[in-house]
Each structure stands twice: as C-alpha cells, then as structure tokens.
N, C-alpha and C positions, 0 to 999 in steps of 0.2 A: 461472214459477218456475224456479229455477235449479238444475240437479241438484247433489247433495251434494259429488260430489267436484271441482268448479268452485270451490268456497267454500274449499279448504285449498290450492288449487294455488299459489298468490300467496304468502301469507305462508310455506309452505315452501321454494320457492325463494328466497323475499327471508332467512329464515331460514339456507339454507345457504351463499348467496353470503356474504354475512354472517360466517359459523365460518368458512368456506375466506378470505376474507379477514383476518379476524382471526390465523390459524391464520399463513398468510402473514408478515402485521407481526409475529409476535410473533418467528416464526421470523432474520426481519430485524436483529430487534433484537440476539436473543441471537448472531449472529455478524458484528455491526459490530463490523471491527476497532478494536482498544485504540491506542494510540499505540505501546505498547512494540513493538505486532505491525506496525506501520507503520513502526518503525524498523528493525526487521529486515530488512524486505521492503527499504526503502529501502538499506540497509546493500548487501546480495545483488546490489542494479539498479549499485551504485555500485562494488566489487568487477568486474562483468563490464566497467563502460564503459570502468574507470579501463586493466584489464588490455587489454583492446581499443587502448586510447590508447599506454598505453607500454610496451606488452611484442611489439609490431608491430617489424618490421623498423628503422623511423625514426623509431619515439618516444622513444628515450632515445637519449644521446649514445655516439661509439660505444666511447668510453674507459669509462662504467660498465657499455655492455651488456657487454664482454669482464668486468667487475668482475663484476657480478650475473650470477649463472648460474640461478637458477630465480625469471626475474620473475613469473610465474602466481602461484605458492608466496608468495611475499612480496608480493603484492599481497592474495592470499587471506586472508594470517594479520592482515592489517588491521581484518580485516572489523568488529570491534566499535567499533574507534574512528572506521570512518567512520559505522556506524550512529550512536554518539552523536554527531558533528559532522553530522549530516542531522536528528535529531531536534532540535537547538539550532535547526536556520532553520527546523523547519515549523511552520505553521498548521493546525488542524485543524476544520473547521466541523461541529460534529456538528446530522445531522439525527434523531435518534435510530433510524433506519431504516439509516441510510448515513449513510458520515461522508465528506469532502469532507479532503485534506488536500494543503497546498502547500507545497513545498521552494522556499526560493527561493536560487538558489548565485548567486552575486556582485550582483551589484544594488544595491551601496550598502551592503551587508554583508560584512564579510570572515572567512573561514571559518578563518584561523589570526591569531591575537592576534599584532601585531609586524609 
C-alpha cells in the first residue's frame, strides 16, 4: 500500500511545471515585439552605424565636413525616416512567443526610388 502523500506528489508537480510554464508563454507573448517597436529599435541601430560611418574622420568628404559642422546632430534627427525606410525591407516571422525579423539592406533591393 502506498502512503497517502506518494499519491498527490505527481500530478502536483506536473500541475505546477504546467502554470510556471504557461505563466512563462503567456508572459512571452504579451511582450513580443510589434513591428512599429522593431522599427524603432531598427531606426536607433541605423542612426549609430550610419553616424559611426560618416561622421569619422574619413567618412565624408572633406569639403562637406568643413560644410557640415554637427554630423552626430544631423545624422540623429533622421532618425524617423530611416526607421520607416528599415520597416519597408523587413520581414517579420511571428512565432507568437518571439518574433524573428529580417532587414534586408541592398540585395537586389534599393532603399531610395531613382
């Protein structure tokens, strides 16, 4: 015979892993980012690389660096319209837990018309 408390030990931990996993996905779900919040973030990544690229000593030429005097600044105040030109080339594979999403810059696509 099997003592009593051997009999609920089983289905209360299958019980609890259970609610902590559920508890888990749900939590998952409700902060899988939106697209709008994935182009933001994209926007921020694109702002630091671009400012990294031509606001360096030998990124721009050196007749506009004497032109431009606060490249940071004017690469900064972009910031919306490279997020909307980042949200035109991605893809976003939602697993409803996580979402998977891909920028893809030139590859057969060109990111200004003309």
């Amino acid at each position: 015979m099997k003592p009593f408390g051997s009999q609920w030990r089983f289905p209360v931990a299958g019980a609890t892993v259970a609610l902590i996993g559920s508890g888990c996905a749900a939590v998952l779900i409700l902060t899988n980012p939106k697209p709008d919040d994935y182009a933001d973030h994209a926007g921020q990544q694109l702002v630091g690389l671009l400012t990294q690229e031509l606001c360096r000593s030998n990124g721009l030429p050196m007749l506009l660096r004497m032109w431009v005097r606060d490249c940071p600044q004017i690469v900064a105040s972009q910031q919306q319209v490279l997020a909307s030109l980042a949200a035109r080339f991605t893809t976003r594979l939602n697993l409803g837990v996580a979402s998977v999403y891909t920028t893809q810059l030139g590859g057969g696509r060109t990111w200004f018309p003309g």
